[in-house]
RODO-2510 file (C-alpha; in nm, 4 decimals, decimal comma):
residues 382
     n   res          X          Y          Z
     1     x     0,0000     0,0000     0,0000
     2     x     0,1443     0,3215    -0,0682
     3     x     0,1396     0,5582     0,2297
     4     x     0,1743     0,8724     0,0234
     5     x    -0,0951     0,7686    -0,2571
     6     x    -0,3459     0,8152     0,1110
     7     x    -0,2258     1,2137     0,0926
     8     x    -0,3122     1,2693    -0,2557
     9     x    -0,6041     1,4777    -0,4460
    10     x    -0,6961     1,5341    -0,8149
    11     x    -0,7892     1,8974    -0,7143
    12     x    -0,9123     2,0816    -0,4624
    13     x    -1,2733     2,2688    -0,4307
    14     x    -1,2446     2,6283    -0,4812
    15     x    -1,5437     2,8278    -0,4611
    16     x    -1,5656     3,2336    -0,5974
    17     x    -1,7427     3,5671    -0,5652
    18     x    -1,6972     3,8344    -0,7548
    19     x    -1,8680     4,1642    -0,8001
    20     x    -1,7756     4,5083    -0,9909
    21     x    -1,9738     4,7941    -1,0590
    22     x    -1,8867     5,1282    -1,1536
    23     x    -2,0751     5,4606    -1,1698
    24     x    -2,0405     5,8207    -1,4001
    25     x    -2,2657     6,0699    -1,3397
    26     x    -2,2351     6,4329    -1,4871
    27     x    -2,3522     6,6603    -1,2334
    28     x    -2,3586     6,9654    -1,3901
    29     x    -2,1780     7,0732    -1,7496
    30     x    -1,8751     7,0851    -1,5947
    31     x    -1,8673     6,8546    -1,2800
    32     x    -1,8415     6,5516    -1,3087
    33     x    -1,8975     6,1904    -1,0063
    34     x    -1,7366     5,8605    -1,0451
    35     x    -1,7007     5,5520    -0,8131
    36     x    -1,6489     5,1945    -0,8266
    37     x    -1,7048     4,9076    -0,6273
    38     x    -1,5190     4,5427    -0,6088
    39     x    -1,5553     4,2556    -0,3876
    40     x    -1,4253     3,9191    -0,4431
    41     x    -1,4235     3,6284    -0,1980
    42     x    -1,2612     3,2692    -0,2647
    43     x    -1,2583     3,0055    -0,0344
    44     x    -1,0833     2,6523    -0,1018
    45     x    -1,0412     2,3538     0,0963
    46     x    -0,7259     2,0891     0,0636
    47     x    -0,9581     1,7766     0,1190
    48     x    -0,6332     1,5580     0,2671
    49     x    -0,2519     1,5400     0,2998
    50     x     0,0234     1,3472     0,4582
    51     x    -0,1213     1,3547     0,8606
    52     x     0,2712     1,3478     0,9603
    53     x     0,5507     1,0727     1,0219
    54     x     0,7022     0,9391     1,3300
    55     x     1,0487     0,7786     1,1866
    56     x     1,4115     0,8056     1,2432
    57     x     1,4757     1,0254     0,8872
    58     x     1,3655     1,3438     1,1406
    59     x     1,4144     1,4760     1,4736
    60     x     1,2141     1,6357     1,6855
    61     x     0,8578     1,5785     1,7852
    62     x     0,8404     1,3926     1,3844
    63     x     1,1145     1,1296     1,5496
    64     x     1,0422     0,7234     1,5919
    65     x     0,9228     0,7083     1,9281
    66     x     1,0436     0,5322     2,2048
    67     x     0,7792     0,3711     2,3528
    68     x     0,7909     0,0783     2,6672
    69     x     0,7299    -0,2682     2,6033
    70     x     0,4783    -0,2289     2,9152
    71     x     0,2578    -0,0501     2,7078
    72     x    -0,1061    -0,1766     2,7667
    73     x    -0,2060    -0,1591     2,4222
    74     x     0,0553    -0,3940     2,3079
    75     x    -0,2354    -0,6967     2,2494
    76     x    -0,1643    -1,0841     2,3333
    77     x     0,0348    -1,1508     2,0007
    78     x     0,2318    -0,8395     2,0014
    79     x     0,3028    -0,9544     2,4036
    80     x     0,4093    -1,3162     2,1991
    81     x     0,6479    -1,1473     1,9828
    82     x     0,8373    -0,9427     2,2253
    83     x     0,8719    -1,1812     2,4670
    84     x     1,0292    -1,4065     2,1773
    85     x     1,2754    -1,1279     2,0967
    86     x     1,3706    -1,1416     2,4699
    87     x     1,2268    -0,8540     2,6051
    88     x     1,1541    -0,8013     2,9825
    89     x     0,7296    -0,7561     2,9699
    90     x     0,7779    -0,7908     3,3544
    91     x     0,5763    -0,4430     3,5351
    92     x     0,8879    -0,2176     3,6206
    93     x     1,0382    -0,3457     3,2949
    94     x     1,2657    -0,0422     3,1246
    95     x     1,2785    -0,2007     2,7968
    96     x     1,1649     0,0197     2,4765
    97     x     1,1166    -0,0679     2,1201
    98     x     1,1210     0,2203     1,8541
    99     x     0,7735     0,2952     1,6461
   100     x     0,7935     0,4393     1,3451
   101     x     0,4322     0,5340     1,2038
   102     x     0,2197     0,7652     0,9245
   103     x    -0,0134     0,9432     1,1274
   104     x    -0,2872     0,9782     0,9078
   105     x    -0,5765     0,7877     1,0972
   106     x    -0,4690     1,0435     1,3822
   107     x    -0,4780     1,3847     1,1416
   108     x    -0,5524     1,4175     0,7659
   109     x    -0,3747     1,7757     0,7712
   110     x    -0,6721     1,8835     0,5693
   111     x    -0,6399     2,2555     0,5443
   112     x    -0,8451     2,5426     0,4007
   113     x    -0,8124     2,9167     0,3308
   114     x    -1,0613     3,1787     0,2439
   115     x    -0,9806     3,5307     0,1456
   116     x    -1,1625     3,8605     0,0719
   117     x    -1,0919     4,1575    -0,1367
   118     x    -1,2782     4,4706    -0,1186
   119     x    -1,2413     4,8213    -0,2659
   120     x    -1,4939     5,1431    -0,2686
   121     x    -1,3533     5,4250    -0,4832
   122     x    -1,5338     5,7384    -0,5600
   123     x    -1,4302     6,1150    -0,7006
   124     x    -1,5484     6,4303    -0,8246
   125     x    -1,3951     6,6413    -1,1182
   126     x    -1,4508     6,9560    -1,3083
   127     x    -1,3233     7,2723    -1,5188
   128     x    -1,4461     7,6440    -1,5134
   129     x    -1,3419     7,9589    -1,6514
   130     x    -1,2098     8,2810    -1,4125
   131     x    -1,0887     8,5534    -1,5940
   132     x    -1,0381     8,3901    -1,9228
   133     x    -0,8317     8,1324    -1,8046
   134     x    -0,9068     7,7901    -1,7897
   135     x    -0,8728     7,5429    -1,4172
   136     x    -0,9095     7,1823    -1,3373
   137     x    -0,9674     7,0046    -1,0500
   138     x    -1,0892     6,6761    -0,8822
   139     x    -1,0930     6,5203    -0,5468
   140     x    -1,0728     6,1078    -0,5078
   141     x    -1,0844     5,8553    -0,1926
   142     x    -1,0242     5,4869    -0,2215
   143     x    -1,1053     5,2613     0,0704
   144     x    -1,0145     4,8876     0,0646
   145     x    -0,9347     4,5859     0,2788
   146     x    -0,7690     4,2439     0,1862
   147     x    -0,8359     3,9719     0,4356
   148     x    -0,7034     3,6057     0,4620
   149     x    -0,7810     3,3250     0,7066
   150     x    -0,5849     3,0017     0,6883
   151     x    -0,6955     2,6997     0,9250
   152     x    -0,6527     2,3316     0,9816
   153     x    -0,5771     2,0872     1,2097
   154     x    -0,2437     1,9831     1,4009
   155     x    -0,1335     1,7420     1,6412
   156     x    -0,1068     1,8987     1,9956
   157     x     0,2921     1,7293     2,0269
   158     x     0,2364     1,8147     2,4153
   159     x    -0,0705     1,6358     2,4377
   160     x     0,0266     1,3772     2,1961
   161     x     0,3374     1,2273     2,4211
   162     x     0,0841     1,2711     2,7556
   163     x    -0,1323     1,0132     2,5503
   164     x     0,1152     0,7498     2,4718
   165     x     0,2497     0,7452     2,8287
   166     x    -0,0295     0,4708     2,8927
   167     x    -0,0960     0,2978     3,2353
   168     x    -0,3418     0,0043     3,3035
   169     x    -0,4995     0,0466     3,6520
   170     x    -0,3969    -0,2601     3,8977
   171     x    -0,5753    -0,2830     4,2092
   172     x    -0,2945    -0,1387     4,4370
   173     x    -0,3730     0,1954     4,1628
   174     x    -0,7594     0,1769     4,2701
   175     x    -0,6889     0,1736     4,6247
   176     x    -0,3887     0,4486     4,5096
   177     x    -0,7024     0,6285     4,3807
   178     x    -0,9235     0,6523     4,6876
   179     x    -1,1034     0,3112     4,6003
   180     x    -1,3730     0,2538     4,3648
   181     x    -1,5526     0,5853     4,3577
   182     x    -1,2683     0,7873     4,2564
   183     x    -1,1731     1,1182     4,0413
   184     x    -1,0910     0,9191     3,7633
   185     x    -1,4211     0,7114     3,7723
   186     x    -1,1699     0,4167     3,6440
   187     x    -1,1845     0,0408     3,7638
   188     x    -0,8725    -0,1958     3,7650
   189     x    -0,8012    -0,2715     3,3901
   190     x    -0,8997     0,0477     3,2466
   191     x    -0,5852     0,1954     3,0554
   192     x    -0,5614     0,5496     3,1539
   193     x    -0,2922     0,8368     3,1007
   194     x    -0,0047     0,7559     3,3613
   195     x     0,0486     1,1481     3,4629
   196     x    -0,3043     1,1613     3,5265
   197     x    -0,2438     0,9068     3,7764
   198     x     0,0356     1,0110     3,9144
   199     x    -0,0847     1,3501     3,9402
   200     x    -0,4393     1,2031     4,1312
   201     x    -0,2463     1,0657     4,3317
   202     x     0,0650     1,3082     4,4022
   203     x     0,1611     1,5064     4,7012
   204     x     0,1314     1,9075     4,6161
   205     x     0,5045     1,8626     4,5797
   206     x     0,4923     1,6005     4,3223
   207     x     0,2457     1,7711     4,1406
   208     x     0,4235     2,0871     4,1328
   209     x     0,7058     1,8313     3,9752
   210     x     0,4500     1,6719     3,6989
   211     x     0,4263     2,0734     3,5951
   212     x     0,7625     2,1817     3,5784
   213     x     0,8182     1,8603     3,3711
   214     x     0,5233     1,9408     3,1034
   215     x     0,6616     2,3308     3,1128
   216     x     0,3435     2,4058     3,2738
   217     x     0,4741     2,6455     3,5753
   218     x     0,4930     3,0213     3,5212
   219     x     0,1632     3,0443     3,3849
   220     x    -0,0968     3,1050     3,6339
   221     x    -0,1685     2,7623     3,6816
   222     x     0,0559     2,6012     3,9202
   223     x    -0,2295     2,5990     4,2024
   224     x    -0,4900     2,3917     4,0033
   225     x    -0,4880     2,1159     3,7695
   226     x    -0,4344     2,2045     3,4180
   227     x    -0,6759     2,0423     3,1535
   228     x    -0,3426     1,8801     2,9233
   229     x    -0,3339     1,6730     3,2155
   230     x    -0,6339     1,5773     3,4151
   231     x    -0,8223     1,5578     3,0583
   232     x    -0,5336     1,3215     2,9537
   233     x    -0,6983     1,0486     2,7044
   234     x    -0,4615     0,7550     2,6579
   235     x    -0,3837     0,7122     2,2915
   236     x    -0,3035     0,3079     2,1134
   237     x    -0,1150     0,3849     1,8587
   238     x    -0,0959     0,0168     1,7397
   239     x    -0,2447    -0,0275     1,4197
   240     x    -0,4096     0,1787     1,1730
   241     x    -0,7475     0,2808     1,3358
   242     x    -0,6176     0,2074     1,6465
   243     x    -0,6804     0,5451     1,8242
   244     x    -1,0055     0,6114     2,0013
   245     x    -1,2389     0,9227     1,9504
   246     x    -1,1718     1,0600     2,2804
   247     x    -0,7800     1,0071     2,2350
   248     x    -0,8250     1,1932     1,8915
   249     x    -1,0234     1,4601     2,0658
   250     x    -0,7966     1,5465     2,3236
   251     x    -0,4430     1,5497     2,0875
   252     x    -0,5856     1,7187     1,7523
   253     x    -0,6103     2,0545     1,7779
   254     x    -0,7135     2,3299     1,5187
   255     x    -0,4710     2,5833     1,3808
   256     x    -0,5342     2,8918     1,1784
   257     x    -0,3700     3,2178     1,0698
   258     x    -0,5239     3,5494     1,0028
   259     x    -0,4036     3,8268     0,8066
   260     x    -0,5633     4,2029     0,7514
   261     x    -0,4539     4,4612     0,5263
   262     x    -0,6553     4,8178     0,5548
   263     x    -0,5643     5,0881     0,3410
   264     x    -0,7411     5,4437     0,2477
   265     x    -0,6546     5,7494     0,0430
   266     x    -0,7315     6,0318    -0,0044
   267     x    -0,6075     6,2985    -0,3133
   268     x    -0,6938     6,6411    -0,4121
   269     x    -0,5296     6,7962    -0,7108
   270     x    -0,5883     7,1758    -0,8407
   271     x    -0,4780     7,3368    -1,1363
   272     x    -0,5029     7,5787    -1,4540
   273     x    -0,3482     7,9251    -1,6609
   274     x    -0,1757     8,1692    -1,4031
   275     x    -0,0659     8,4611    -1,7002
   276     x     0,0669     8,5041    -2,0471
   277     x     0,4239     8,5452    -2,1431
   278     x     0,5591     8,5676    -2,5211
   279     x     0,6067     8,2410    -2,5230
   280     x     0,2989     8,0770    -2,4509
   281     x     0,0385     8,0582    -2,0723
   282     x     0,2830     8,0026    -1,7900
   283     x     0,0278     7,6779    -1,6129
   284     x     0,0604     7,5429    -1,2462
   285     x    -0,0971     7,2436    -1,0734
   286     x    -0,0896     7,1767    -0,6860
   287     x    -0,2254     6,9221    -0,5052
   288     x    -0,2428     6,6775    -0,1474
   289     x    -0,2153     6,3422    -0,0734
   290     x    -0,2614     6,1445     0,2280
   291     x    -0,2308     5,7717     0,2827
   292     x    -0,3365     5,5445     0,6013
   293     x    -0,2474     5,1332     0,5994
   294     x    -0,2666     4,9077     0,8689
   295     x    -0,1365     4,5374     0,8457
   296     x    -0,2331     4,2936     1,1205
   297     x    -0,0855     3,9037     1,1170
   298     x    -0,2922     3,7032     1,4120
   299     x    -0,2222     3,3805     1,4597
   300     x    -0,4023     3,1393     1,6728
   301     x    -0,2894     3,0376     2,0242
   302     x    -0,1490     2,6404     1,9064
   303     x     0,0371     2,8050     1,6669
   304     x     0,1471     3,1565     1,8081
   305     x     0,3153     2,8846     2,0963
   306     x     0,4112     2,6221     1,8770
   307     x     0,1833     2,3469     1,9682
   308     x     0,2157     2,1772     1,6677
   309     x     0,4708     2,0340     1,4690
   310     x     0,5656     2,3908     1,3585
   311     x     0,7432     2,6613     1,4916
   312     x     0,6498     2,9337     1,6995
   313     x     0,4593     3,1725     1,4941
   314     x     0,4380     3,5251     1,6684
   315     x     0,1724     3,7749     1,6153
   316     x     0,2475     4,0955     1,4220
   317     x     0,1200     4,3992     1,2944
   318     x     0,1459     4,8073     1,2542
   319     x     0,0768     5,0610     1,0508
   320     x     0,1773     5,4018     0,9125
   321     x     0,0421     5,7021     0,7282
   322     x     0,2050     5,9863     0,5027
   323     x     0,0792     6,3309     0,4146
   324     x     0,2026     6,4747     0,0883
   325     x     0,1839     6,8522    -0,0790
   326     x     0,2945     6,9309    -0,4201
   327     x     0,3211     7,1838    -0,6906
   328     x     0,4551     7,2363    -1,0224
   329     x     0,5090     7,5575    -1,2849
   330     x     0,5867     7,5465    -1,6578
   331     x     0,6664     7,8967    -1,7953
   332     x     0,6934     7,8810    -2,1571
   333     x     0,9965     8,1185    -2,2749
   334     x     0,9821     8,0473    -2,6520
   335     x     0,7712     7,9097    -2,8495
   336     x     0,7680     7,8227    -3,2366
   337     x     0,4828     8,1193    -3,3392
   338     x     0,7895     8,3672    -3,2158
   339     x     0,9569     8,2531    -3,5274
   340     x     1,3528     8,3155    -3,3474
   341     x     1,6364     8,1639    -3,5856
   342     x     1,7712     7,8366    -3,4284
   343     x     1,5655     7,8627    -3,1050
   344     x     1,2420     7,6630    -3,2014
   345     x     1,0729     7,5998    -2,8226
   346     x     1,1978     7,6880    -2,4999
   347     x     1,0664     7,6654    -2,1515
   348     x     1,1363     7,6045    -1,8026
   349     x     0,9628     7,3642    -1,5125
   350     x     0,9961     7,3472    -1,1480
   351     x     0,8526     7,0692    -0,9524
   352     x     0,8365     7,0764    -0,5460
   353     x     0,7030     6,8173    -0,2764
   354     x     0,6910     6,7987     0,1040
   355     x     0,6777     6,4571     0,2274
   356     x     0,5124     6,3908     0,5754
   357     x     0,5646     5,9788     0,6913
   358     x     0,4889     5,8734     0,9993
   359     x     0,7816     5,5788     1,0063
   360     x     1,0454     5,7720     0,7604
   361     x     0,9997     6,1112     0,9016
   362     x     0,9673     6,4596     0,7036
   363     x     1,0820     6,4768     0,3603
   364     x     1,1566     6,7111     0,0758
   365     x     1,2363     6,7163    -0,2902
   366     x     1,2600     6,9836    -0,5646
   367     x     1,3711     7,0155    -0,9322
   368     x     1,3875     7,2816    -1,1482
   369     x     1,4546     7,2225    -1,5012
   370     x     1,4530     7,3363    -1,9169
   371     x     1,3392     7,1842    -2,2581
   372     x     1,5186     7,3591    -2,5449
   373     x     1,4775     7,2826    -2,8814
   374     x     1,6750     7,4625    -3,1399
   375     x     1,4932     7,3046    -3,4452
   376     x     1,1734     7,1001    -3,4676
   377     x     1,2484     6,7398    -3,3895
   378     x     1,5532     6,7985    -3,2137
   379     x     1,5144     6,8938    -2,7871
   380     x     1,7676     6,9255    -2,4810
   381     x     1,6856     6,8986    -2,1448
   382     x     1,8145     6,9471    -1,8144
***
C-alpha cells in the first residue's frame, strides 16, 4: 500500500465571488462623479494530505518514538512477539522498542483558506473659466481591505506524548485512587494516562514536579490542575485505526492564521493658466495626498506557541500614514509662433514636494529644469 498515494487529491474545491460595478454621473456641465465598487471572496479547501511521520529520517517531535514494552495496548500476540525477541514484559520493565508510524488515521492535515478583497472608490472632477483662463480640479478617496484566514488541524505534540504514556490500573492503583468511587471514575483494567495518575495521586510537591516537567509552571496555573493533564486520554497507537475518539479529541487541535490589510486614500489635485508670457500661458498644478495602511498578522494560540509540529509563529502587525503637498510651474519662454532663428521651443519647469511619513519622518524634494529645442524634432533637457 502506498502511504503517500493516502495524501493525494486530483484537485481541490475552490469556490468564488466576484462583483464590480462602476458609476459616471455628470452633475452639472462641468462637474463631473465617479465611483467603483469590487468585492471578491474565494474560499478553497485541501480535502487531505500526509497527517505526519514518526520515523528516524527526522528529529524532533516527527522522530520514531520510544515507547515501553509495558505498554497496555501492546495486544496478546504483540506480548508473543516481544517476549520471543527477549524482552523483559515484567511491570517495572525499562525495555523500549522504537515505532515508526504515518499518522494519518490520527490527522488528515486537511487545510483550508478563504480570502476577501474589497475596494470602494469614488471622485469628483470639473473645469471652469475665471478671468479667461481655464482650471481643473478633482478630489478622489479609495477605501479597501484584503483579508485572509488560513486553518486546519495539528497534532497537539504536548498532548500527543501525555497520551502514549499509557498505564493500566492494577488494584494497588484503585486503592492508590481513593477506592472505587474515585476522580478518575476508572476500575482496575482500564488503561488510563499515567500522569493523570500520578498527578491524582501526588503530594502538592509532586504535582508541582509533573508541571515543571510538562513546562506548565509560570503560567498562572501552578495551584490547580491544568486540563493537558487531568483531561489526559490515553492514545493506542498500534495499528491503523487504532486510536479512540476521545484520544483523537484530546491530541488534535485546530490551527489557523489570520491576516488584515486596511488601506485608504485620499487625493486632491488643483490646477489651470496663471498669465501670459511671449512664449505661450505660464500653467501650475498643486495638489495633497494622504495615505493610512494598517497590516495585522494574528495567529491562533497552538500556533502563536508552537503546539504543533511547527514553529512558533508570533503575532504581528502596525501601521503608518504619510501626508504629501505638491506643486509644479511650466513657464513657456519660446515658443515656435515667435519665429527666433535656431531657437524653435523653450521653456522652463519646477517641480516641489513635502513629504510627511509617519515611520520615515519629514521629507523634501525639488527640481527645477529646461526643454530647449533649437529646431523642430531635435530637444535638450536638463
Amino acid at each position: 500500500n502506498d502511504l503517500f498515494a493516502e495524501g493525494d487529491q486530483i484537485r481541490s474545491p475552490v469556490e468564488r465571488i466576484t462583483f464590480g460595478s462602476t458609476f459616471n454621473y455628470d452633475l452639472f456641465d462641468n462637474v463631473r462623479a465617479t465611483a467603483d465598487v469590487i468585492f471578491a471572496n474565494t474560499e478553497s479547501i485541501e480535502l487531505i494530505d500526509q497527517g505526519g511521520f514518526q520515523t528516524f529520517a527526522f528529529d524532533g517531535f516527527s522522530d520514531g518514538l520510544t515507547i515501553p514494552v509495558t505498554n497496555p495496548f501492546f495486544n496478546t500476540q504483540a506480548q508473543g512477539v516481544l517476549a520471543t525477541l527477549g524482552f523483559d514484559l515484567s511491570p517495572g520493565s525499562t525495555d523500549t522498542v522504537s515505532v515508526q508510524r504515518f499518522n494519518n488515521d490520527i490527522i488528515d492535515s486537511a487545510n483550508g483558506s478563504e480570502s476577501t478583497t474589497w475596494r470602494i472608490a469614488g471622485g469628483l472632477d470639473g473645469d471652469f473659466s475665471l478671468a479667461d483662463r481655464e482650471f481643473r480640479w478633482f478630489v478622489s478617496m479609495y477605501a479597501g481591505q484584503f483579508t485572509n484566514e488560513n486553518f486546519g488541524t495539528l497534532i497537539n505534540d504536548r498532548r500527543f506524548l501525555l497520551a502514549l504514556d499509557a498505564r493500566q490500573l492494577t488494584a494497588a492503583d484503585i486503592t492508590a485512587l481513593g477506592g472505587p468511587v474515585n476522580n478518575l471514575g476508572a476500575s482496575e483494567g482500564d488503561i488510563v494516562c499515567n500522569s493523570t495518575f500520578q498527578f491524582e495521586t501526588g503530594t502538592a510537591a509532586e504535582r508541582t514536579a509533573i508541571l515543571e516537567a510538562q513546562g506548565l509552571v509560570g503560567f498562572g496555573i501552578e495551584d490547580s490542575a491544568p486540563v493537558d493533564i487531568t483531561q489526559c486520554q490515553p492514545l493506542n497507537i498500534f495499528g491503523e485505526g487504532a486510536p479512540s475518539a476521545a484520544a483523537l479529541e484530546y491530541v488534535v487541535g485546530q490551527e489557523s492564521t489570520n491576516n488584515d490589510i486596511d488601506q485608504s486614500v485620499f487625493t486632491a489635485n488643483f490646477g489651470g493658466e496663471l498669465f501670459d508670457l511671449p512664449g505661450g500661458t505660464v500653467a501650475f498644478n498643486v495638489g495633497y495626498d494622504t495615505r493610512r495602511e494598517t497590516a495585522n498578522f494574528q495567529p491562533a494560540a497552538a500556533n502563536e506557541v508552537g503546539l504543533g509540529r511547527g514553529a512558533e509563529t508570533p503575532r504581528t502587525g502596525g501601521s503608518y500614514s504619510t501626508d504629501e503637498v505638491y506643486g509644479e510651474i511650466l513657464v513657456p519662454i519660446i515658443s515656435p509662433d515667435m519665429e527666433i532663428p535656431y531657437l524653435y521651443d523653450a521653456q522652463i519647469e519646477g517641480s516641489y514636494r513635502n513629504i510627511d511619513n509617519s515611520l520615515a519622518g519629514e521629507a523634501e524634494a525639488w527640481t527645477v529644469g529646461f526643454k530647449v529645442s533649437p529646431i523642430e524634432g531635435l530637444q535638450f533637457r536638463g
